[in-house]
N, C-alpha and C positions, 0 to 999 in steps of 0.2 A: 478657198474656203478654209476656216481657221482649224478644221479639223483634220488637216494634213501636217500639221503644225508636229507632231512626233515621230513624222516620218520627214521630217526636216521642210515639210512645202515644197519647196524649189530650190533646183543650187543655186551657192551664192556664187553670186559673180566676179570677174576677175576686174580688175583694174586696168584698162588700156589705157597708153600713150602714156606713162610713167616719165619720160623725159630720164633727162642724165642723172640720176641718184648714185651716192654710197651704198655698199655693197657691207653686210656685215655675218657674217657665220656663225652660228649657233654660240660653236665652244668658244671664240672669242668673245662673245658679249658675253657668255658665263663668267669672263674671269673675271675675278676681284680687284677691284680697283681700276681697270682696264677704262681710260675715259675714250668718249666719242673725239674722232679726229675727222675732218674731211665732210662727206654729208652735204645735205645740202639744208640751206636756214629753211624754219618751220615756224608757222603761228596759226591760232587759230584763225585770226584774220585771212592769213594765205588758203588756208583751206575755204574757207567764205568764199572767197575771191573766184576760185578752182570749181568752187560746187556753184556759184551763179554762172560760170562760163558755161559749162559743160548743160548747162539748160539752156544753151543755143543754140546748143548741137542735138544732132537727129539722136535718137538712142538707138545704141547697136546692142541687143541683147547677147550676154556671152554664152560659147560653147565650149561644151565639155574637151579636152584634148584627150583623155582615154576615159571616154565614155564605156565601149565596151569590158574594158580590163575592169573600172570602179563596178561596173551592174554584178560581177561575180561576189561582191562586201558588203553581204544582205547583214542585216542585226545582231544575228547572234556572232559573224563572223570579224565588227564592225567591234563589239563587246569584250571582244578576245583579243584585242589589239592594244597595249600596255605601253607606255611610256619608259624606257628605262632610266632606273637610277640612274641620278647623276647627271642627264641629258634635260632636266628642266631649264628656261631661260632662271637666270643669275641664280643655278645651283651653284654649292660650295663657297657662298659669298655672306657677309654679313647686312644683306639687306632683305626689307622687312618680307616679301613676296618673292614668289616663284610663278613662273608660268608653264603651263602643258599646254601643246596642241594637240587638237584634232585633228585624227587621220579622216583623210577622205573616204567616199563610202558613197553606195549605189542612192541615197538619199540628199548627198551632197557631194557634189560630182567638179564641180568650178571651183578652184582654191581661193583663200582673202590675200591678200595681199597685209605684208606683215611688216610696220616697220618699227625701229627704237628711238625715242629722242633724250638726247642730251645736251646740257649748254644752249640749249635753242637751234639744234640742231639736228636732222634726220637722216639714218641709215635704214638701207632696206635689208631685213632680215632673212638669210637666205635659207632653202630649205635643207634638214639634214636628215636625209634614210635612217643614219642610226638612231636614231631617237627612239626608233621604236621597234618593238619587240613583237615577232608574230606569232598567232597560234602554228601554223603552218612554215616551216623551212622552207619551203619551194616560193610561197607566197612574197617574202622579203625580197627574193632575185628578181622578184618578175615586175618591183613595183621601179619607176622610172626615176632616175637623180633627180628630176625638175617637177616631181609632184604636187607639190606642193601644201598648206594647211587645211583645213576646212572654218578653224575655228583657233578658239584659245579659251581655257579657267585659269584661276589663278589661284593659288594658297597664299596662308601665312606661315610663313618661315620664322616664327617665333616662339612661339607655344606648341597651339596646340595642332597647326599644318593642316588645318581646312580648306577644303577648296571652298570658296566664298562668292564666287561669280565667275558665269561662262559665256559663250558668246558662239553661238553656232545655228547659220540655217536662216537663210532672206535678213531680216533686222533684229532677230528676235533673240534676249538674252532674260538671265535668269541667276538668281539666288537663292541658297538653303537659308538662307535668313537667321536670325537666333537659334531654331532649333534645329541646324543642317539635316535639312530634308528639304529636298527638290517637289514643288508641286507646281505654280505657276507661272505664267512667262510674262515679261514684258517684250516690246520691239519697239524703233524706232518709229514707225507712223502706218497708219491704217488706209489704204486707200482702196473707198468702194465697200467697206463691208456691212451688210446688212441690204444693200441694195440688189434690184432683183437681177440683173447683168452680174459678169464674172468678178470677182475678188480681184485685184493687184498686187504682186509682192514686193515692193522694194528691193534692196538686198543692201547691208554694211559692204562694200568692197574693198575697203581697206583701210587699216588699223594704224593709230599710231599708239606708242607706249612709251608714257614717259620714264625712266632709268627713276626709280625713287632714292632719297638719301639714306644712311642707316637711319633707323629711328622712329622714320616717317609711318604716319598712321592712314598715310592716303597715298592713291596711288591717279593719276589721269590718262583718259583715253581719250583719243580723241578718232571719230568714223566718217569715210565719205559713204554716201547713203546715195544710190543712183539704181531710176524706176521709168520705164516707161512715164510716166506722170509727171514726175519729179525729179529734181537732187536734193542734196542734202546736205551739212556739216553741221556735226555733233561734239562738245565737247563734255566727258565726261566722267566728273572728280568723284572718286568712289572711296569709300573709307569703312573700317571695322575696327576694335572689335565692338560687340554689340549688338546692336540692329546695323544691319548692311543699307548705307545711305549714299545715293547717287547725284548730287546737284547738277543737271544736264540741260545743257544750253542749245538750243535747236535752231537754224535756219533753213528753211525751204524755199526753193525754186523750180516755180513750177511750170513744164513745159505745157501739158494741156488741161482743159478744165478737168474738176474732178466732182464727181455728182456728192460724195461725200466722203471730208476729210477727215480723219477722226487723228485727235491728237494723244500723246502717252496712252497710246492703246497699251490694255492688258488682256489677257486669256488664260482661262479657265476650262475646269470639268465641275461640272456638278451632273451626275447620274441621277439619284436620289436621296432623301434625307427624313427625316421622321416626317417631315411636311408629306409626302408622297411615296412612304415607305411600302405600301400595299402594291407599286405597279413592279416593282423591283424583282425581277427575274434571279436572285441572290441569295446566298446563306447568310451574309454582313446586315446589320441594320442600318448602314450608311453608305454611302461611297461617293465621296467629293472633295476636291480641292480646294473651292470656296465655297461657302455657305448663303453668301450677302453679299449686295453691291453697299457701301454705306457711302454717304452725301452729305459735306457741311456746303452749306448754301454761301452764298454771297448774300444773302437778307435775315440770314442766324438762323436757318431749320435745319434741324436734322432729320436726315431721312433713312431708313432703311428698306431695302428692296429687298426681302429675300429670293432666293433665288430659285426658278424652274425649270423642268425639264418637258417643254411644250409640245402639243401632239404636231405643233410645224411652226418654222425659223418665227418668230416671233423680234418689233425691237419695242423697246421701253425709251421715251424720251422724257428726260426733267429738266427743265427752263430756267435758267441762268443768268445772274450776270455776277461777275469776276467770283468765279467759284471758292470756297477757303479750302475744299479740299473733296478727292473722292479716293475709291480704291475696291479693292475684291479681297474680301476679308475672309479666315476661316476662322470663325469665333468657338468652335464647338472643339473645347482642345482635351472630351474627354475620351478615353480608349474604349470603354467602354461601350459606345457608341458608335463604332467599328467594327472593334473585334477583331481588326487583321495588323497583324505585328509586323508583318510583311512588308508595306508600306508606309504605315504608320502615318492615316491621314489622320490623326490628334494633331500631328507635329507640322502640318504644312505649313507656309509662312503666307501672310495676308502682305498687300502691296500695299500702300498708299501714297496717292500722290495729291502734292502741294504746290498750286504754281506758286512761279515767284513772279509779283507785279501781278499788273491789271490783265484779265485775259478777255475783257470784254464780253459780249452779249455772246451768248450758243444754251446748247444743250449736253447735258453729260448724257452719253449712249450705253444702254444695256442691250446687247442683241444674242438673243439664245438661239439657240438649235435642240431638235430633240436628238436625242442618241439611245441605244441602247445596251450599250455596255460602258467600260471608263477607259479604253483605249480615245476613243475622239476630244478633242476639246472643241463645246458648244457653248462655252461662253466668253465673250468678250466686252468689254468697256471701254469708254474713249470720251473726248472730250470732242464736240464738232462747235466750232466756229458759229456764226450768225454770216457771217461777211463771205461775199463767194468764191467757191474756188475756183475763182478763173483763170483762163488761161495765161503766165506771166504773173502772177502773183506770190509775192515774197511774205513770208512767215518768219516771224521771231520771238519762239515761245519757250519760257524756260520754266524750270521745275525742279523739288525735290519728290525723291521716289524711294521711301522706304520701305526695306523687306523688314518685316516683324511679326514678331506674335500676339500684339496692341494695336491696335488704334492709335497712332500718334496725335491726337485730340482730345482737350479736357472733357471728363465723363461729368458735367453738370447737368446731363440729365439721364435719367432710366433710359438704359437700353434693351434691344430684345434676344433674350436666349435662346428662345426656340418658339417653332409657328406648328402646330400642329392640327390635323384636318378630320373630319366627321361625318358623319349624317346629323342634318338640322335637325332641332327639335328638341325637347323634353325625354325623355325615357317613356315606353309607352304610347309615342306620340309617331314613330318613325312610320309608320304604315301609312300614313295621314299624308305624308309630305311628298316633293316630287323624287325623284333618283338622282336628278345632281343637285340638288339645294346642301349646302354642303355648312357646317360648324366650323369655324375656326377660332382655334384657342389658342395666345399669345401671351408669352412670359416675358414680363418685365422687371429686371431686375438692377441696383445699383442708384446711384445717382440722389434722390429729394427725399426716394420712396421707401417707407421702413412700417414695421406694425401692422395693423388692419386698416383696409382704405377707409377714408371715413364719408360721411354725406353729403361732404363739399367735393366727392372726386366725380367730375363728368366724365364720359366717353365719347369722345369726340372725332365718329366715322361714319363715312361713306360706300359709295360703290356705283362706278360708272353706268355699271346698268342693272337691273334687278335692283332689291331693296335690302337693307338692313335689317334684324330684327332679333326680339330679344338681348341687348347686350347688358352684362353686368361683369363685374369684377371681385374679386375675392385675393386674399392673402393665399400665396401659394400652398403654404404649409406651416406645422407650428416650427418647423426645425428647414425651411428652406427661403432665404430674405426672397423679398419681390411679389408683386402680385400677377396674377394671372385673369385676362381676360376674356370674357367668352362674346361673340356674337354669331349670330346666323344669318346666311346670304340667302336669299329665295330668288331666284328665278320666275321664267317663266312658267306656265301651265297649260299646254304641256310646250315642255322646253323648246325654245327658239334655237337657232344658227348658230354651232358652235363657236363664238365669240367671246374676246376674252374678258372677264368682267375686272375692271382693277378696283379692289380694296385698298383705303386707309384708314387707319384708327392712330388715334395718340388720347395718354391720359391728359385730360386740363382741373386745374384749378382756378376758376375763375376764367378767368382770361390770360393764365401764365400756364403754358406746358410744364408736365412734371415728367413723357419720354420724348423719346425721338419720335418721326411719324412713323410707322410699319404700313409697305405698303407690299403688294400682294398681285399678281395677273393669275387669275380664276380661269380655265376654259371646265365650264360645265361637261361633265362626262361621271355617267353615274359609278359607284365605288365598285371594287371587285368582292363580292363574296366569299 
């Protein structure tokens, strides 16, 4: 379940049967100028080649070799573990990045397997104790020469020495994006989630890293991805400064069926937000990483989902074909609306991803969880196929996946700022109505819409069950652009089976949209006093 997802899920696994490779040592590939010699040739083809084989083969899942020694490097001890000066991959060098690994830890217990390419050529990177620095004297003795990584981030060695992207724990990695702050993850593939049997983890088992030239503003990785389910080979071209942008090329092979495959899965927390700010056990008036799922259609709609914290796993499915683009967006970038410096979820970064080419017929997947605090992450998105995953079935889907504080998509129409929630009815009127018939009021702002709406603006919403009523709309303010609209959801009498009711609204003129659609999953449950 994705909510193990910060305590790393599972370890990742190691690489068996490696065959005859080059051998390379930390402080030699540090040095300057130092080219690859020996090795053995590398492409991504060969890795293809490597990851359809090994899906003929039975899956051996890996185990820890000092399981006991790792369970004593709980978190905070795991936190206290530093990299020392100097010991970064190509420290002391005039190229554009640097790399850190990660030390191993009771959450991540099976090393990645780590290697270097250059010339078109691969050395395996060996492991080296000094690297790192313990809180503990006695602890550094006790840990073994053959330990090995868990993980790798990587800086820029140019400015301003950000770490920009990390890689730790089953397939799952991660970017501070524009505003370096860590909030949401992506991973290499989703298998099984939202379905009612157990989750699958994958796991990256091993790395290549291309040696970049001075200058260079990109950097490539390429990952063998190996699951009970599946394998995998990934390759993937990352580049800053900016928005942190990954063009990542996927193939799968898959050894058994998989009931559902989700593609560029991402993950999230959303606790609550002014939408549901009354159930919130908290002194903050927020606490989320994304706020929204947003959706450009393959038939020109836009959609926005905002996002819930459901009283049980909940999925949202929207019907597809060749997607232009989806993502887990944090729109809400004021502090304000927080209040915690601490973290600073203003600054989280929204993902969004772009396939590249046709991805034919499926569904983009929202699948939530309830939670009650913001340790868990309970939300996740993903693309699923139409076509099935059967067993023996090869995948080749590719993508851009950027980390940013934008929307990489033109804003031609109104979008929504915020969804905010009620008791139905007029003033006056509340005693009249049921305990979950609930008001919602949605702020649109940007895009066609400006001044007072006028009498050609329709509103144009729904509701899978129960009925709409009373909507209209009004200008937000004299001193705030956008309009804001209001409708009421009514229910049954007296309320039916907690079900969820889905809301959509978008403004039209005419027959031309002037926002995205705002869509909504309602489980009736009356407000807290």
């Amino acid at each position: 379940m994705d909510r193990r997802r910060r305590r790393l899920l599972q370890a990742t696994a190691a690489w068996a049967g490696a065959g005859s490779i080059g051998r390379l040592p930390v402080a030699w590939a540090t040095a300057s100028g130092a080219p690859l010699s020996g090795g053995t040739p590398f492409s991504f083809q060969r890795l293809i080649n490597h990851a359809g084989h090994l899906a003929t083969l039975p899956y051996v899942p890996p185990r820890p070799r000092y399981g006991k020694l790792l369970s004593e490097i709980g978190y905070q001890t795991f936190m206290g573990i530093e990299t020392r000066k100097g010991h970064q991959l190509w420290a002391d060098t005039d190229l554009p990045f640097t790399v850190e690994f990660f030390h191993l830890d009771d959450g991540t217990r099976v090393p990645v397997d780590i290697n270097i390419v250059s010339d078109g050529r691969a050395r395996h990177l060996d492991y080296d104790p000094r690297m790192f620095a313990y809180p503990d004297p006695t602890m550094a003795r006790r840990m073994p020469d053959d330990l090995g990584y868990a993980g790798f981030r990587l800086h820029d060695a140019r400015s301003d020495h950000r770490e920009w992207l990390a890689f730790k724990g089953a397939s799952y990695f991660r970017s501070p994006g524009t505003e370096n702050q860590y909030g949401l993850s992506a991973r290499g593939v989703a298998v099984n989630s939202g379905e009612p049997g157990p989750e699958s983890f994958p796991d990256f088992t091993r790395f290549w890293l291309q040696r970049p030239a001075p200058g260079d503003d990109e950097i490539t990785i390429w990952a063998l991805l190996e699951g009970e389910h599946l394998t995998g080979a990934y390759e993937m071209r990352c580049r800053r400064p900016g928005d942190v942008i990954m063009d990542i090329r996927s193939r799968l092979f898959q050894r058994k069926a998989i009931d559902r495959l989700g593609i560029a899965p991402l993950t999230s927390m959303f606790w609550f937000s002014e939408t549901n700010a009354r159930r919130g056990a908290d002194w903050r008036p927020e606490v989320h990483d994304s706020d929204g799922l947003a959706i450009a259609t393959g038939r020109g709609e836009r959609i926005w989902r905002a996002l819930n914290n459901p009283p049980r796993p909940d999925i949202s499915l929207f019907a597809d074909e060749n997607p232009c683009g989806f993502g887990l967006l944090q729109r809400d970038r004021d502090f304000d609306h927080y209040q915690d410096s601490g973290v600073a979820f203003e600054r989280r970064p929204s993902a969004w991803i772009e396939p590249a080419g046709h991805w034919g017929a499926g569904h983009v997947a929202l699948f939530e969880l309830p939670t009650h605090d913001e340790i868990n992450d309970n939300i996740n998105a993903f693309w699923i196929p139409d076509q099935p995953a059967t067993a023996n079935a090869r995948w080749a889907l590719d993508y851009k996946l950027s980390w940013t504080d934008q929307a990489p998509f033109p804003r031609d129409l109104a979008h929504v700022r915020a969804t905010r929630t009620g008791r139905a009815g007029r003033p006056g009127t509340y005693r009249d109505r049921s305990p979950v018939d609930r008001k919602f009021v949605i702020d649109f702002i940007g895009g066609p819409i400006a001044g007072k709406p006028g009498n050609d603006i329709h509103i144009d919403a729904s509701a899978s069950r129960g009925r709409i009523d009373n909507p209209y709309v009004v200008a937000i303010g004299a001193n705030e652009p956008g309009w804001r609209v209001f409708i009421d959801w009514l229910g049954d009498k007296p309320p039916g089976p907690a079900e969820a009711a889905v809301l959509r609204c978008r403004l039209m003129r005419g027959d031309t949209p002037l926002t995205e659609t705002w869509v909504y999953s309602y489980y009736p449950r009356p407000l807290l006093s």
